[in-house]
MIPA-537104 format. One record per residue (C-alpha): y, z, x. Coordinates in steps of 0.001 Angstrom, whole numbers, plus 500000, padded with zeros to 6 digits. Example, Ala and Ser with C-alpha at 12.3 -4.5 7.8 and 13.67 -1.06 7.14 Angstrom:
% MIPA-537104
+--------+--------+--------+
:     c2 :     c3 :     c1 :
+--------+--------+--------+
: 495500 : 507800 : 512300 :
: 498940 : 507140 : 513670 :
+--------+--------+--------+
//
This chain:
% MIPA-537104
+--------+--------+--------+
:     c2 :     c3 :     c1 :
+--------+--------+--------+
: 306198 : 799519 : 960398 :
: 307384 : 803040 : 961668 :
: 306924 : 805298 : 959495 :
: 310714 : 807659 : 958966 :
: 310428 : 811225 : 958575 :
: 310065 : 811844 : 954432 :
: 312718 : 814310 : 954692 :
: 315121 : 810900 : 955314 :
: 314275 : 808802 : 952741 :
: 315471 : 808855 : 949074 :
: 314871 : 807349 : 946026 :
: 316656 : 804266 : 946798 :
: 314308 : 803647 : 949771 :
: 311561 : 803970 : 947764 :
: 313074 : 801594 : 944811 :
: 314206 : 798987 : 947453 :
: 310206 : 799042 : 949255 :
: 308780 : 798463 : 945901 :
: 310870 : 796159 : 944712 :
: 312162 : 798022 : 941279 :
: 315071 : 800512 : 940117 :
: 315594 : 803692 : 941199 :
: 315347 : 805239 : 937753 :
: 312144 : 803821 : 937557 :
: 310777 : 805441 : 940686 :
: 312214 : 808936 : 939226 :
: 310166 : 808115 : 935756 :
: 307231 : 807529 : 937432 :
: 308073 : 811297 : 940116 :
: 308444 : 812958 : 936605 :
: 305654 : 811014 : 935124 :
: 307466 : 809619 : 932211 :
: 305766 : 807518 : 929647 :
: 308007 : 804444 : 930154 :
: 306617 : 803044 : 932665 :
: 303642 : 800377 : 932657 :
: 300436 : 801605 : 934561 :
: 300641 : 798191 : 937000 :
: 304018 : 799170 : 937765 :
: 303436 : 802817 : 938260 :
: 300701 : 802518 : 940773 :
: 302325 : 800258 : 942604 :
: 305329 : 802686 : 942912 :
: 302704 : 805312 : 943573 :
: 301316 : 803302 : 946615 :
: 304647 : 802852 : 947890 :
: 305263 : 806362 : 947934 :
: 302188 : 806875 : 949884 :
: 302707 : 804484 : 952345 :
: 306274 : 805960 : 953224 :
: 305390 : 809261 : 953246 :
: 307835 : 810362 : 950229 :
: 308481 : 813451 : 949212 :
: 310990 : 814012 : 946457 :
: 313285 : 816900 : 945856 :
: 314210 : 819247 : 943511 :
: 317593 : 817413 : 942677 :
: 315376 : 814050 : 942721 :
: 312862 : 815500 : 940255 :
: 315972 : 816979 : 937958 :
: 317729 : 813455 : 937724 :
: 314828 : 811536 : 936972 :
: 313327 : 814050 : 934429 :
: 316955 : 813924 : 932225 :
: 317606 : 817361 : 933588 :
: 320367 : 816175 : 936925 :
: 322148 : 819482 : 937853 :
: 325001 : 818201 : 939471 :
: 328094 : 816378 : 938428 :
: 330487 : 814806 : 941360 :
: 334137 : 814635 : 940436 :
: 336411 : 811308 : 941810 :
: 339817 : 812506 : 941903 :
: 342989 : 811500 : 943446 :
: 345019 : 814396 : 943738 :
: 344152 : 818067 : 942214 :
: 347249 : 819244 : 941989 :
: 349164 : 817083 : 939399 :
: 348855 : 819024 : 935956 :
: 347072 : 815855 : 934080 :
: 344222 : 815730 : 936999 :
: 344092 : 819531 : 937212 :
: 343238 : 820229 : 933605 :
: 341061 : 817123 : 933538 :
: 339112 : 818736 : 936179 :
: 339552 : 822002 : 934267 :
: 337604 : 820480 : 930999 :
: 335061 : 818978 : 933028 :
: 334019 : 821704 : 934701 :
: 334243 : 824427 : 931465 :
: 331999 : 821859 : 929560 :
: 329653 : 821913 : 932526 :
: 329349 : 825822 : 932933 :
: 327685 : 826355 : 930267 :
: 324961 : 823339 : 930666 :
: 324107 : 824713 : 933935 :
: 325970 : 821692 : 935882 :
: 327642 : 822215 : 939055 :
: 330517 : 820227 : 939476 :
: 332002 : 819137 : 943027 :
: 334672 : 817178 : 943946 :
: 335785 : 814552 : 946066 :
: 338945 : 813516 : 946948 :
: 339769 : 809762 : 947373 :
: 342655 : 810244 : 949899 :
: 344760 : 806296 : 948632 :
: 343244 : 803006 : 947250 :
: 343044 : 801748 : 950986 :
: 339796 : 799711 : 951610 :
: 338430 : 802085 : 953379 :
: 339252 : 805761 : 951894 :
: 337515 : 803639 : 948502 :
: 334241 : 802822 : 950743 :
: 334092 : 805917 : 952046 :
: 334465 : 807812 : 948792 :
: 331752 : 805475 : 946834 :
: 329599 : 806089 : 949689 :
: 329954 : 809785 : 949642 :
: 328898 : 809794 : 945706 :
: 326400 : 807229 : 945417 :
: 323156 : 809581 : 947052 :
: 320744 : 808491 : 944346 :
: 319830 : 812791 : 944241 :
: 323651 : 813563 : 943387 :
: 323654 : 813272 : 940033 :
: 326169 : 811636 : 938025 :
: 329755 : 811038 : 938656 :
: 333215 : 811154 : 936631 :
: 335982 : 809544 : 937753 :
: 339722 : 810372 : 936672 :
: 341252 : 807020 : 937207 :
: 344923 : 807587 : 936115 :
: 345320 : 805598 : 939472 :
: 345204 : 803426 : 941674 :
: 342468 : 805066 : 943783 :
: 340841 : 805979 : 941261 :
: 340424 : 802885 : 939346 :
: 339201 : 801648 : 943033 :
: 336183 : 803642 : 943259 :
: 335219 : 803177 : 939500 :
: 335110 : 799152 : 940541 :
: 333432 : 799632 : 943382 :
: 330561 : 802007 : 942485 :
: 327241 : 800318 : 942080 :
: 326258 : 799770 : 938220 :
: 322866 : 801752 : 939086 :
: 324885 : 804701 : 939253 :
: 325419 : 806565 : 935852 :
: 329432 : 807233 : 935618 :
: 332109 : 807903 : 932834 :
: 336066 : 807561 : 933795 :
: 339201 : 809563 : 932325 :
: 341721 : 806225 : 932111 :
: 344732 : 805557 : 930809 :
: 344990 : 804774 : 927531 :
: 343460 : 801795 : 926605 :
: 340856 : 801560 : 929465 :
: 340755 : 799216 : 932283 :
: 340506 : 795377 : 931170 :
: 337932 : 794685 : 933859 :
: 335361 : 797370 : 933451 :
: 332703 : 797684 : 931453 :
: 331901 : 801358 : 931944 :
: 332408 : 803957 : 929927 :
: 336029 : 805280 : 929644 :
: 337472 : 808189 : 927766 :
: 341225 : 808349 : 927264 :
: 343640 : 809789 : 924872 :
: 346307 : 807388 : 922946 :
: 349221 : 808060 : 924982 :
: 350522 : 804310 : 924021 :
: 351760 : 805672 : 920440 :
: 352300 : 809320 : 922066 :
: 355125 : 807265 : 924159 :
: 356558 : 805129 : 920601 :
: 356832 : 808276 : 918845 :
: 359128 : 809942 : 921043 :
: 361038 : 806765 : 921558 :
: 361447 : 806421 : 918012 :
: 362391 : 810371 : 917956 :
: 365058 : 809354 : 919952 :
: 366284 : 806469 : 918148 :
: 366081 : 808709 : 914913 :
: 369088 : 810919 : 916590 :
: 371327 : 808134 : 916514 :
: 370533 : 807015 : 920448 :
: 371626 : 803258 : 920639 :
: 368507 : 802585 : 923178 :
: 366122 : 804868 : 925299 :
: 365749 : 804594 : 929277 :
: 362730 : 805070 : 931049 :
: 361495 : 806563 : 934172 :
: 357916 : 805604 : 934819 :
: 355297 : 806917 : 936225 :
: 352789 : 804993 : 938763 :
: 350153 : 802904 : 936616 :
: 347163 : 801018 : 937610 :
: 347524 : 798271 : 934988 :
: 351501 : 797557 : 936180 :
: 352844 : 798658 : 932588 :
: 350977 : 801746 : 931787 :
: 350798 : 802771 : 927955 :
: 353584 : 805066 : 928149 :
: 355738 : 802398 : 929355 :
: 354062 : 799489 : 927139 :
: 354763 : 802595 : 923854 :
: 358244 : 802759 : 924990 :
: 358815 : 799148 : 925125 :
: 357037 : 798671 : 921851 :
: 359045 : 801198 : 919677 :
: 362624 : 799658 : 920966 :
: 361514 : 795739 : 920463 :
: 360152 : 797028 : 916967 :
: 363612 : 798780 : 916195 :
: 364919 : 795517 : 917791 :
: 367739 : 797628 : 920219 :
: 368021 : 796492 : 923686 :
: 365093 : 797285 : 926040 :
: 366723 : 798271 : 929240 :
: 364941 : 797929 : 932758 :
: 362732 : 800185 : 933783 :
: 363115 : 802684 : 936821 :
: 359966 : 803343 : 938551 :
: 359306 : 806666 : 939996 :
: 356412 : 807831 : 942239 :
: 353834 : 810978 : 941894 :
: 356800 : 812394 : 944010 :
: 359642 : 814343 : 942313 :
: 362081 : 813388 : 944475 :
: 361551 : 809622 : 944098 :
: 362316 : 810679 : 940236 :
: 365122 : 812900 : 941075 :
: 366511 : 809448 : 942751 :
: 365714 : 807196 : 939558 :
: 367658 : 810274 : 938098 :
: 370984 : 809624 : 939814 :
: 370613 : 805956 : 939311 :
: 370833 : 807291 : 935041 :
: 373226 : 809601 : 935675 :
: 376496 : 807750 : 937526 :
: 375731 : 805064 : 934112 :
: 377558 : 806459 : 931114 :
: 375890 : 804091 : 928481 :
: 372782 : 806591 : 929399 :
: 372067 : 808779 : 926759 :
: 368752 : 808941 : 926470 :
: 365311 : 809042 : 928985 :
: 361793 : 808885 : 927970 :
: 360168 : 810280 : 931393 :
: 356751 : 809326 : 933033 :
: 355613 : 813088 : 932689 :
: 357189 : 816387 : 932792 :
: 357783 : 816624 : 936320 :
: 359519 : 813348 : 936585 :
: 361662 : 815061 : 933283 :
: 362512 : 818380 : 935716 :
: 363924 : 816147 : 938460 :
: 365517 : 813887 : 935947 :
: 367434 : 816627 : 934784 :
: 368493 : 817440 : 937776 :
: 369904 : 814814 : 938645 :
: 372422 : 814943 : 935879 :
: 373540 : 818492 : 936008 :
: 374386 : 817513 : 939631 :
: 376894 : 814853 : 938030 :
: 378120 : 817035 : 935407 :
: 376337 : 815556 : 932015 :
: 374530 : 818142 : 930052 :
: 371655 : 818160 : 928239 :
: 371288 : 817344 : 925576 :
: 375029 : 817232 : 924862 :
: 375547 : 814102 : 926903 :
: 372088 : 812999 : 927298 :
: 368882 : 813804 : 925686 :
: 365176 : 814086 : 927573 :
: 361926 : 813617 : 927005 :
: 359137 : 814448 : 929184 :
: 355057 : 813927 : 929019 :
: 352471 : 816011 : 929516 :
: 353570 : 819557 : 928272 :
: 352842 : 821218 : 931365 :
: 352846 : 825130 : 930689 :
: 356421 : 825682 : 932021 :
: 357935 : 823362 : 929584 :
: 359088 : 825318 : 926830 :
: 361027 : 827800 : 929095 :
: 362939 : 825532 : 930691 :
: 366911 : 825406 : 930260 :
: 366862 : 823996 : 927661 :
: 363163 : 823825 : 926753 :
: 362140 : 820312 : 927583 :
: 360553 : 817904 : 924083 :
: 357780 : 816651 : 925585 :
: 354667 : 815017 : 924666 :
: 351651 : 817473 : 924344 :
: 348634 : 815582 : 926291 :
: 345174 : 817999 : 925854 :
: 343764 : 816790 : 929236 :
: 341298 : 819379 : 929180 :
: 339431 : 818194 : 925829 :
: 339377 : 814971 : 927735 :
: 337418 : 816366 : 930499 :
: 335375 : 818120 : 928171 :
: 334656 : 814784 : 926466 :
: 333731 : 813046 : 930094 :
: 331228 : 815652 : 930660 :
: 329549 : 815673 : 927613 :
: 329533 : 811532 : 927778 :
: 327865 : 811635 : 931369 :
: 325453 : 814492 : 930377 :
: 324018 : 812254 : 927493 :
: 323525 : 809361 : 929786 :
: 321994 : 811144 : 932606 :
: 319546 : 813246 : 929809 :
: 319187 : 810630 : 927227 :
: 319960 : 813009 : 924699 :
: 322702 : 812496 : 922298 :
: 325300 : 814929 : 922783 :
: 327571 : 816595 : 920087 :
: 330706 : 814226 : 919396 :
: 333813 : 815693 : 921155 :
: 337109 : 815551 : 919099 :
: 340068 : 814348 : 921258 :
: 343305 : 815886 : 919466 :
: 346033 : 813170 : 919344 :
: 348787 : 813581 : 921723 :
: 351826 : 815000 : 919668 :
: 355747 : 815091 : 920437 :
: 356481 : 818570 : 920535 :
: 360367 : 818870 : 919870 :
: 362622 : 821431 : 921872 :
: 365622 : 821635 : 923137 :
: 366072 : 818674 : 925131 :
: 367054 : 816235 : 922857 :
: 370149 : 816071 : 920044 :
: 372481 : 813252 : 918441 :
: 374608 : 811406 : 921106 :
: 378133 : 812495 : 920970 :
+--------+--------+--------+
//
């Protein structure tokens, strides 16, 4: 056969020409004890006849000491993904870990190949992935199970992976402000909804939960995009309905173009109808009036990703990371229907 140039081949050549896993070649590059001598010289011989020459990013994955993190991410710009990426990369910092990102541009096909291919370079590291999405939850499915991975889900994880997932418990997060709500005197609660991967996220399945347990009516949901404006249209769809008097929204931003939408038609808040948002994005509280909303700590839940992938990609057991429950933080937003 031809020999190809060392400076070509990777791990995964080497693994696939020998006939065993990659994290085996790196153990026997970084000359672990876990390896059987048969099986080592053979890998040994292999790398030989190819030529091989392992890098420094090679030698740190295999050796428990991988230097680099890649972040899946749908969007950096929405305040959830933000300070998810914000927690990952502060708990990285200070383990030496570089962190880069890529961007899977929709759950198309092809933008999910194209992003598993990009992170799956057997020298890369390991990989997060925030899968509040659709996209998201794409690439985690498609990524090889060689690869070591942790994912930032919704609540409750997705019911057809078997990696590891972090989330925080946004499902009762959602029934406690519904029952807030219902506690004022509301005769049912509306909701907007955000985009979920499952089809009823745990906001909405919290929501839906808390009014069938207080046995009110559960009226139909309105489904908003990532998009203010598609909320600011669920928004006059609430407002033009005077039996509206209160809206659990999908997040905060879906809350701030709910709320327009009804000082447009003339009902105040919260004298004719009270909001709640999700998320607690740093604006909320000076709002007019300062939104109740549900305070999410994305960033501990970054931090907690990190530290998960670090242990699997060292071996060594990291310090548990305490997610703080998300907590209804009450403003001005929401008061007893008139």
């Amino acid at each position: 056969m031809t020999r190809r140039s060392s400076a070509s081949l990777s791990i995964r050549d080497v693994a696939a020409a020998a006939g065993v896993s990659y994290q085996t070649v790196s153990r026997v590059l970084n000359e672990s004890p876990n390896v059987n001598a048969g099986t080592r010289q053979h890998v040994l011989d292999v790398i030989d006849r190819l030529g091989y020459r392992p890098n420094r990013a090679a030698r740190a994955l295999g050796s428990g000491r991988a230097n680099a993190v890649t972040v899946v991410i749908a969007d950096t710009t929405l305040y959830g993904y933000a300070s998810t990426l914000r927690g990952i990369e502060e708990a990285a910092r200070p383990r030496g870990i570089a962190v880069g990102v890529r961007v899977v541009e929709s759950d198309r096909p092809d933008d999910v190949r194209h992003a598993v291919e990009y992170v799956t370079d057997p020298n890369a590291g390991g990989i997060v992935v925030v899968a509040f999405d659709a996209a998201g939850a794409g690439v985690l499915r498609a990524l090889p199970p060689d690869v070591p991975v942790v994912a930032a889900t919704e609540a409750g994880g997705l019911g057809d992976v078997t990696r590891p997932m972090i989330f925080l418990d946004e499902r009762q997060a959602a029934a406690d402000a519904t029952k807030h709500l219902l506690d004022l005197g509301h005769r049912t609660v509306h909701h907007v909804a955000i985009p979920s991967e499952t089809g009823t996220s745990a906001r909405q399945t919290g929501w839906r939960g808390a009014l069938e347990a207080a046995r009110v009516p559960v009226p139909e949901v309105l489904s908003a995009g990532w998009d203010v404006r598609s909320a600011y249209l669920a928004g006059q769809v609430l407002a033009v309905d005077p039996a509206v008097t209160a809206i659990l929204c999908g997040n905060d931003d879906t809350a701030m173009a709910v709320r327009r939408a009804l000082h447009e038609a003339g009902r105040d808040v919260p004298g004719d109808v009270s909001i709640v948002g999700f998320d607690d994005v740093p604006g909320a509280a000076y709002w007019t009036p300062a939104l109740t909303t549900v305070r999410m700590d994305f960033v501990a839940l970054g931090h907690a990703c990190l530290a998960a992938l670090a242990a699997e990609l060292t071996g060594v057991a990291q310090p548990a990371v305490e997610l703080a429950a998300p907590s209804l933080v009450i403003r001005e937003s929401t008061a007893a229907p008139r």
